[in-house]
N, C-alpha and C positions, 0 to 999 in steps of 0.2 A: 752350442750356445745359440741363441734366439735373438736372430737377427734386429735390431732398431731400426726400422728402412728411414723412419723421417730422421735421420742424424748419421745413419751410415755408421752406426757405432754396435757393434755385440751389446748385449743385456747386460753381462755383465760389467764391461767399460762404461753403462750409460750408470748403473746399480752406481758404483764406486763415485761417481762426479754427483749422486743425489747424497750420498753419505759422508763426502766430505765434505759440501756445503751446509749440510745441518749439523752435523759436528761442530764447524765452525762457529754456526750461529750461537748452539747449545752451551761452548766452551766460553763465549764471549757473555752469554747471558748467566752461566755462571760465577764469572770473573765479578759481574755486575754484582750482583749478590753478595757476594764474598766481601766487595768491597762496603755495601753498604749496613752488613752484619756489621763492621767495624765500626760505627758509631749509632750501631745500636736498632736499626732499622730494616726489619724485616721487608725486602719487596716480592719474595718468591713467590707470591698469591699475582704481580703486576703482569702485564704485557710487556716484552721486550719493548716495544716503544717509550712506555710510560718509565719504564727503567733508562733508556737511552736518556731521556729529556730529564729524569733527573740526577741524571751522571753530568748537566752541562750546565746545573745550579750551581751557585757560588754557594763556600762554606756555611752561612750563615743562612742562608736561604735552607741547606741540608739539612742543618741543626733544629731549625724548626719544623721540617717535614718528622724527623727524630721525637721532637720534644709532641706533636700531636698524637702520633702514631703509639708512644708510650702510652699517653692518658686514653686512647680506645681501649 
């Protein structure tokens, strides 16, 4: 294995801790999606940011990003 001197860690312990922090992210940008499929709203084209911010819309705020996003 191939030493990581600035971490003190093998290549592959360092590989593993890069693949489970995007996983993570991957899984939760998923989730995001998944949930906003459910009323109807396609965001898988957004940035996880632009998805996080409108995971913290209230309902009615959601339903109009819905109600535009239909008529494009």
């Amino acid at each position: 294995m191939i030493e990581d001197l600035s971490k003190g860690k093998t290549r592959s312990q360092f590989d593993s801790k890069i693949s489970e922090e995007k996983l993570s992210e991957i899984f939760k940008r998923q989730r995001l999606i998944a949930y906003f499929a459910n009323i109807d709203l396609d965001v898988s084209a957004f940035t996880t940011g632009q998805i996080e911010h409108l995971a913290k819309l209230s309902d009615s705020e959601k339903s109009q990003w819905s109600v535009s996003a239909k008529s494009n």
